[in-house]
Each structure stands twice: as structure tokens, then as C-alpha cells.
C-alpha positions in Angstrom: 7.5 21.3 5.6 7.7 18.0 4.6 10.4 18.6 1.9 13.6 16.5 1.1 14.3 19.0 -1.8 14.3 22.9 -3.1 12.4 21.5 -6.9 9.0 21.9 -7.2 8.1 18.5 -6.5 10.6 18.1 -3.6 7.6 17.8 -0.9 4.4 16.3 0.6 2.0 19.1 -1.0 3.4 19.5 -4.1 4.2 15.7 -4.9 0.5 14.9 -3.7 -1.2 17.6 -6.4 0.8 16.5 -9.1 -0.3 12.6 -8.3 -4.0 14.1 -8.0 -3.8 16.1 -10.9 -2.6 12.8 -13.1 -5.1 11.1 -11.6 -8.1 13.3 -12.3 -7.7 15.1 -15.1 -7.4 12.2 -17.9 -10.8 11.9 -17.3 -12.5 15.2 -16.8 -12.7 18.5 -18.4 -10.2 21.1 -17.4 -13.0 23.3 -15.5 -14.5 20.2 -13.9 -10.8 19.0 -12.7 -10.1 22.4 -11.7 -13.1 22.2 -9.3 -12.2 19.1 -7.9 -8.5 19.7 -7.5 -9.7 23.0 -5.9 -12.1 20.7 -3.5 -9.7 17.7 -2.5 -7.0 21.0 -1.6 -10.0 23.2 0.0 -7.9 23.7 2.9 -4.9 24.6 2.3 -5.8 26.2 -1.2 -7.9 28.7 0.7 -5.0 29.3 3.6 -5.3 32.9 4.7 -1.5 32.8 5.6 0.6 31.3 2.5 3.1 28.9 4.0 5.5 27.1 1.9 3.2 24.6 1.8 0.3 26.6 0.4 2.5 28.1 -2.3 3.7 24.8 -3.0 0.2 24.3 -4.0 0.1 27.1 -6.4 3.3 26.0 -7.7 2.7 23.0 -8.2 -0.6 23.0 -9.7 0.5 25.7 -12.0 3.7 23.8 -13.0 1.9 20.4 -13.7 -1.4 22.3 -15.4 1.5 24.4 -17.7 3.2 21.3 -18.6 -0.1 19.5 -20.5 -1.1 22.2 -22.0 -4.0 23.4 -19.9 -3.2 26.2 -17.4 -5.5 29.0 -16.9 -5.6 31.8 -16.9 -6.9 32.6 -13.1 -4.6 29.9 -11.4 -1.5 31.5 -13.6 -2.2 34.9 -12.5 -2.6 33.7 -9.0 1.0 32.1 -9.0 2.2 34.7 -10.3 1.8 36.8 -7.5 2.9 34.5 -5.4 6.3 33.7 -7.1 6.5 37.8 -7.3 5.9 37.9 -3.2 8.5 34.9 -2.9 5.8 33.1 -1.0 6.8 30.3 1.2 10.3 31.5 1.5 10.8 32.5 4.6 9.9 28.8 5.6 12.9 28.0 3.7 15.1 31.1 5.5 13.8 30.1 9.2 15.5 26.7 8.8 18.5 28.6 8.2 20.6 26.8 5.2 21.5 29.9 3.1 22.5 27.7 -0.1 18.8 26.1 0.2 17.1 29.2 0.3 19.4 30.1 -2.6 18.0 27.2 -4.6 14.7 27.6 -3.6 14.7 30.9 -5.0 16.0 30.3 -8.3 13.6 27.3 -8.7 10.7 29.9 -8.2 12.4 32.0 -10.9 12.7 29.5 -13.4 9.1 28.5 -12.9 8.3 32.0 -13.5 10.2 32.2 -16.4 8.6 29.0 -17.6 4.9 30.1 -16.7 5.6 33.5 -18.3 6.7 31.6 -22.1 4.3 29.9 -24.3 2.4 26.9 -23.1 2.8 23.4 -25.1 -0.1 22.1 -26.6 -2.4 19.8 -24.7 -0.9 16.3 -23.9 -2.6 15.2 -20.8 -1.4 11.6 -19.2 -3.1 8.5 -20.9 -6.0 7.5 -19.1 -5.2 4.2 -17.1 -7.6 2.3 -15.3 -5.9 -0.7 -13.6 -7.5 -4.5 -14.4 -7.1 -7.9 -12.9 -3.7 -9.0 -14.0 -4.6 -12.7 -14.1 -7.9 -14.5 -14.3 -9.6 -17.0 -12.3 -7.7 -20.3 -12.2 -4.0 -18.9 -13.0 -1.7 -20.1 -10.6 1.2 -17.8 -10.5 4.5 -20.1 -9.6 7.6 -18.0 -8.5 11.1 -18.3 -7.2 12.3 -15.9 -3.9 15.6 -14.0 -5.0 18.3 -15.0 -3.4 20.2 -11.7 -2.1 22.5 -12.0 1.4 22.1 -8.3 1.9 18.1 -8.4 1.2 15.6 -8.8 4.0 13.2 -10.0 1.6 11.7 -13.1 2.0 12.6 -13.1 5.8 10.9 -13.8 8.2 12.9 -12.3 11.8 9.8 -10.7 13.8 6.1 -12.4 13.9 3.2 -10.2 14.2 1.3 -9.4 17.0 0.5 -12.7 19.0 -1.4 -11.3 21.8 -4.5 -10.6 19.5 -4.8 -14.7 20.2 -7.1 -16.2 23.1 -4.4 -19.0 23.2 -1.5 -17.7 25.3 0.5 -20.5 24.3 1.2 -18.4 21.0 2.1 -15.4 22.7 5.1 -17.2 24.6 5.9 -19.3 21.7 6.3 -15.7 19.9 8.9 -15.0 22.7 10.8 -18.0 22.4 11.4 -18.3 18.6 15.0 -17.3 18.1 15.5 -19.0 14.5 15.2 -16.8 11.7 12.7 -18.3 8.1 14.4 -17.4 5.4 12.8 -18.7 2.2 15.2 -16.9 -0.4 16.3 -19.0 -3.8 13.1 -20.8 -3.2 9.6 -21.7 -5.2 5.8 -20.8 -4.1 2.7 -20.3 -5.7 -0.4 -18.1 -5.5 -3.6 -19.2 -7.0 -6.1 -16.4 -8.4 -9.7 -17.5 -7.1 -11.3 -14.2 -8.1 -11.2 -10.3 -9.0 -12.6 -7.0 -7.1 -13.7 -3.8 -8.0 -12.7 -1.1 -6.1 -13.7 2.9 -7.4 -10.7 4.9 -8.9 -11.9 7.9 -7.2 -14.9 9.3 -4.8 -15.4 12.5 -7.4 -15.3 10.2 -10.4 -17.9 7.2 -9.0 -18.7 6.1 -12.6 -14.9 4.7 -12.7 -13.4 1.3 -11.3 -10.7 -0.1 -11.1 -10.0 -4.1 -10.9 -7.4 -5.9 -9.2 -7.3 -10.2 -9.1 -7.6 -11.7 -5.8 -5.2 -14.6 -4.5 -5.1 -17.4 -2.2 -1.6 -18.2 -1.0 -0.5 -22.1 -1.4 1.0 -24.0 1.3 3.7 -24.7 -0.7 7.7 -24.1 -0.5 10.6 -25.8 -2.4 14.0 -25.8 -4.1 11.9 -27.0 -6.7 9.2 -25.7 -9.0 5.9 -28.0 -8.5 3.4 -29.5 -11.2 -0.1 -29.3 -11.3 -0.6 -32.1 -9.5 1.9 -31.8 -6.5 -0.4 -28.5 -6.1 -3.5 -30.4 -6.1 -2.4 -32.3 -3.2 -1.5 -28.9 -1.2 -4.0 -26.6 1.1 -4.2 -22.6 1.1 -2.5 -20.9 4.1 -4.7 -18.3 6.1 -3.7 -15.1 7.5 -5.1 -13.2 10.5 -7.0 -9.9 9.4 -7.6 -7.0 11.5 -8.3 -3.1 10.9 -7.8 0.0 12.5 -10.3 2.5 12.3 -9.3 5.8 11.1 -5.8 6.6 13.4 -7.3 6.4 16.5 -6.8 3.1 17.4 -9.4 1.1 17.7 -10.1 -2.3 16.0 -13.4 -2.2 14.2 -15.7 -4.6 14.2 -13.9 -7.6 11.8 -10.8 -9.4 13.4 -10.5 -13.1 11.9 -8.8 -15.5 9.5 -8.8 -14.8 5.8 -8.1 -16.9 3.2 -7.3 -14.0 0.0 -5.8 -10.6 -0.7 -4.7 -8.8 -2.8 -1.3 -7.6 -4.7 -0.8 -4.8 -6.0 -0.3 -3.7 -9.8 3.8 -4.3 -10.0 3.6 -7.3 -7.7 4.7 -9.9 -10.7 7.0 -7.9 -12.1 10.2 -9.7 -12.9 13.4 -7.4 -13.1 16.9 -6.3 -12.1 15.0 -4.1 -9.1 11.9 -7.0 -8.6 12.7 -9.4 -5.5 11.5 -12.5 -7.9 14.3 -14.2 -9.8 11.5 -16.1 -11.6 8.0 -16.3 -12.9 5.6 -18.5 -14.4 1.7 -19.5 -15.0 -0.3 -22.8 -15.4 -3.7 -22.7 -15.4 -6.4 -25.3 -13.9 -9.9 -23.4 -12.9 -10.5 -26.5 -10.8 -8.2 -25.0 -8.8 -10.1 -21.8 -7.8 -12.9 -24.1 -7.2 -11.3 -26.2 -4.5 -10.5 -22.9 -2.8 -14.2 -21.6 -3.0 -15.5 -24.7 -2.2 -13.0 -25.1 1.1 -14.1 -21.6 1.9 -17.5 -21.6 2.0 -17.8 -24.4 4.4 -15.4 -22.1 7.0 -17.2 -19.1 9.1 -14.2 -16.9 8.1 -13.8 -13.5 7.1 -14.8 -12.9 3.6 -12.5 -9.7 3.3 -9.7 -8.8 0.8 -6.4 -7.5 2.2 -4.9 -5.0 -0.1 -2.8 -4.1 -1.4 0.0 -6.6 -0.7 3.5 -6.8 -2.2 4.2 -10.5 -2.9 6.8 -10.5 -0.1 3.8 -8.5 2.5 1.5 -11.1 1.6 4.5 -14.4 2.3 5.1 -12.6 5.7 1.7 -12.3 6.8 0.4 -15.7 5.3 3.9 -17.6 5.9 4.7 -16.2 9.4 1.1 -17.4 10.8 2.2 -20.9 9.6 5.0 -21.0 11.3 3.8 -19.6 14.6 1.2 -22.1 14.7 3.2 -24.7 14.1 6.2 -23.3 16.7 3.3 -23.5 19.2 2.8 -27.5 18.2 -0.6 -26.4 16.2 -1.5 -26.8 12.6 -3.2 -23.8 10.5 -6.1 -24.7 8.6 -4.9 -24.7 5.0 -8.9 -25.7 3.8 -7.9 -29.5 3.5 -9.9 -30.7 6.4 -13.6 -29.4 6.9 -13.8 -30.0 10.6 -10.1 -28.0 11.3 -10.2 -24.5 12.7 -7.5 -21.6 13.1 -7.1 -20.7 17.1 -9.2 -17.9 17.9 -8.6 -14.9 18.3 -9.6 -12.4 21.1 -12.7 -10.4 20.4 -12.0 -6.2 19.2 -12.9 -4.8 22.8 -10.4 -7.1 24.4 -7.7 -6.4 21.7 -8.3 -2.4 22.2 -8.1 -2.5 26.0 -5.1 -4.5 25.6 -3.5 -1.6 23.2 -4.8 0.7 25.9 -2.9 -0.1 28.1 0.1 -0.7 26.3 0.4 2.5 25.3 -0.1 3.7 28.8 2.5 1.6 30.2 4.9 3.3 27.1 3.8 7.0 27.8 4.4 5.9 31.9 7.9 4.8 30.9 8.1 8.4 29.0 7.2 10.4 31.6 9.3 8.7 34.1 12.4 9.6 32.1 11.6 12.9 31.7 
């Protein structure tokens, strides 16, 4: 069922309509939200058979949609019948814990109760539209937090190496041993732009916009100065993509130079893994990055969404790979320097091919 709890919420179906529902309905009206939340759901809101996870459709949507003020009255009657049937239950009773089952059912009576009473008045969610947190030219200085227990700011396994033509890199993944830890100390990201990405494919008028970042090759005990920046390159990561689940690399495996973080990257607190945070700004900066770039036949892609941390490994760990295997990245400080290449997406597929039939082999033999 996909459920880690007897509340409402307490499972994949229901915890994914109430995430749609706060995501569409801000900015529709109720009917139009209604027929997209009853078009992203089509599936299992039409199930012949109601499963707990249809119900916990119903009982969701009618939960959230009673809660702001804006439940109607099809959907409620719907529900209704459903919490009156005890749909979904005998999910809950084939899995055979008694005291769930117990709490399950009295969760459905309360949101009976609750359905049956008068609704509040109409307070949908504030209507939130992410933006680019800094602007071109901010350079984003931050100290690692320095936690024994953490894995943050690690660096123990290095990714993928046989996606390299070189296979010097593939045995010098093997032989590292040393672990990189970089906790207690100070990097710095650069922002060189901003992208636009839609909030959602039934509201296409929308966008949302998130700042792009170039990662410096920089790491110290102490914080550095505009000009100790100057002097330092941006460090590249390897991008590739799988397309859909099946697989297969698609058509762009390179080196990238910028990505992108997500909304609570930056955020400094007791449960952030930054101890702490600061901004200078030089838009000359950006420039050198944009100007490096463009003389480079690399991938023009942005990799998002990154924590902070995802984007160290994945920058960081090429670094020291490179350097393991007695070669230097390109960090955009010398025009005629390349990153090793990398094999081309019908070699990297055949090689996951048979990978995966050497594991299943392995399997079988067991068995």
C-alpha cells in the first residue's frame, strides 16, 4: 500500500494529492482544479475496484478540499459512501495487525465526522512561485559543518568510472582507499545565471526560477577574498541521463560546468549541514565563467536540483578522481585543457547491459 501510517496522509496516494492539490489550486478555480486533480489521478480515481489506495484518494481529496474551504458537494457525497462501505479496509485487515485496522477505522470515522460538520471558510495555501535566490555575480562563500556522526561532506564512494574511455580511472576508482572529508571547511559557488523551468504542465502560463551555479575550485580552513577567488578555476562534473526507467543513456553524456540547488540549499540552521554563510558580489566573476565556457565544446545543460552537499560530491569527487589517476580537471583556467572523455551512450548502455545480466546470472544461480 505504500503506507507507514493509519492517518489520512500516512501514504503514497494520499500524501501525493494533498501535494497536488497545494500545488494547483492557489491558482485555479475550484471547478478547473477539480478537473485537473481529477485528470493527473484519472487512473486510479476511476478504479473499478476501490483499494485502499483508491479510497485514499477520495479521502484525501475530500479531507484537504474540506479543510480550505472548498469541498463539493459531488466529491463529499462520493466519500461519503465510501467511508460508509469502509473502503480500503480490508487492505488494512489482509496484513493482519488488528490494532491497525482498529486505527484505521477510527481515522475514517473522524473524517466522517469532520466532513459531515460545517466547512471553514475559504483559506486556500498562498500562492508561491519559487525565484532565483541570488543574482548573477553573487558568490555564495560557506563553511561544511563539522559533525563526526554526519556523512555530509564525505566523500567514501566515487561515481561510476567506467562511463570513462581512459581505463586508468576505472582502476584508480578501485584503488582509492582514503576517505575526502571536507567537514569544518570553506567553499564557494558562484551564480553565473538563472533558469526558468514551468511550475506545472496544466498551468503552462506559470514559471518558476531557480539561479544557476558554477562550483569554485576552492577548499580551506579559511574563508577567501575576492581576490584569492580570482586567481581560482571552476570544477566540472560529468553529466549523464537516463531516459525514463528503462535504462538507457540518452543522447547527452559530457562535462558540465553549472547546476542547480535547490530552494532550501542556503539555508543556515540547527538541521542545515552549513555552519556558515556569506555573499560578496563581483559580476566580473560570472563573466570569467561565461567567457571560459564558451570557448569549451561542453554540455550546456543544468543539473537540478542539487543539495549543496549533491552538487560537492559530484563536482568535488571528479576532482579528486582525476587527480588520483595523476590527471588535472579542467577548471576553465587554460583554453587548450580538456576533461578525459568519456565513452559514447551506446557503449555506456551495453556496458549496463551486461552488468545487469551478469547480476540477474548471479541471481539465478543462487536460486
Amino acid at each position: 500500500m505504500g503506507a507507514w501510517g493509519t492517518g489520512i496522509y500516512s501514504n503514497d496516494t494520499a500524501e501525493d494529492v494533498r501535494d497536488f492539490c497545494g500545488m494547483i489550486f492557489p491558482f485555479t478555480s475550484v471547478s478547473e482544479g477539480n478537473r485537473i486533480v481529477f485528470e493527473e489521478f484519472a487512473e486510479i480515481a476511476n478504479a473499478e475496484v476501490i483499494d485502499d489506495d483508491a479510497a485514499s484518494f477520495w479521502y484525501a481529496l475530500s479531507d484537504w478540499q474540506w479543510r480550505h474551504g472548498i469541498l463539493s458537494e459531488e466529491i463529499k457525497k462520493k466519500t461519503l459512501q465510501l467511508l460508509d462501505e469502509r473502503a480500503g479496509i480490508s487492505d488494512w485487515e489482509e496484513m493482519g495487525s488488528t490494532s491497525d485496522v482498529k486505527r484505521r477505522i477510527a481515522v475514517m470515522e473522524q473524517l466522517k465526522e469532520r466532513l459531515n460538520s460545517p466547512m471553514p471558510f475559504v483559506n486556500l495555501p498562498k500562492k508561491r512561485l519559487a525565484r532565483a535566490k541570488h543574482k548573477i555575480g553573487q558568490i555564495v562563500i560557506f563553511r561544511a559543518r563539522k559533525d563526526d556522526e554526519s556523512e555530509f561532506w564525505k566523500i567514501e564512494d566515487l561515481n561510476d568510472p567506467f562511463i570513462y574511455q581512459d581505463e586508468r580511472l576505472a582502476q584508480t576508482a578501485t584503488e582509492l582507499s582514503s576517505k575526502w572529508n571536507v567537514q569544518g571547511k570553506y567553499m564557494a559557488v558562484c551564480c553565473v545565471g538563472s533558469e526558468k523551468t514551468p511550475y506545472s504542465k496544466y498551468l503552462p502560463e506559470l514559471y518558476e526560477e531557480s539561479s544557476v551555479y558554477a562550483f569554485y575550485d576552492f577548499i580551506s580552513d579559511n574563508p577567501p577574498d575576492i581576490e584569492t577567488l580570482r586567481l581560482c578555476g571552476f570544477l566540472p562534473m560529468r553529466y549523464f541521463e537516463w531516459k525514463d526507467f528503462n535504462r538507457n543513456i540518452i543522447d547527452y553524456v559530457g562535462w558540465t560546468y553549472w547546476f542547480t540547488l535547490g530552494a532550501e540549499s542556503f539555508r543556515v540552521s540547527k538541521h542545515s549541514d552549513i555552519d556558515e554563510i556569506f555573499t560578496i558580489k563581483d559580476e566580473g566573476e560570472a563573466l570569467r565563467f561565461r567567457r571560459g565556457l564558451e570557448q569549451k565544446n561542453y554540455l550546456d545543460v543544468v543539473d537540478g536540483y542539487f543539495e549543496l552537499e549533491g552538487a560537492f560530491r559530484a563536482c568535488l569527487g571528479e576532482k579528486k578522481l582525476l587527480e588520483a589517476a595523476g590527471m588535472l580537471p579542467d577548471t576553465l583556467l587554460d583554453d587548450n585543457m580538456e576533461n578525459p572523455r568519456l565513452k559514447a551512450p551506446e557503449e555506456i548502455n551495453k556496458r549496463l547491459r551486461d552488468f545487469e545480466k551478469t547480476v540477474e546470472s548471479r541471481f539465478s544461480t543462487r536460486e
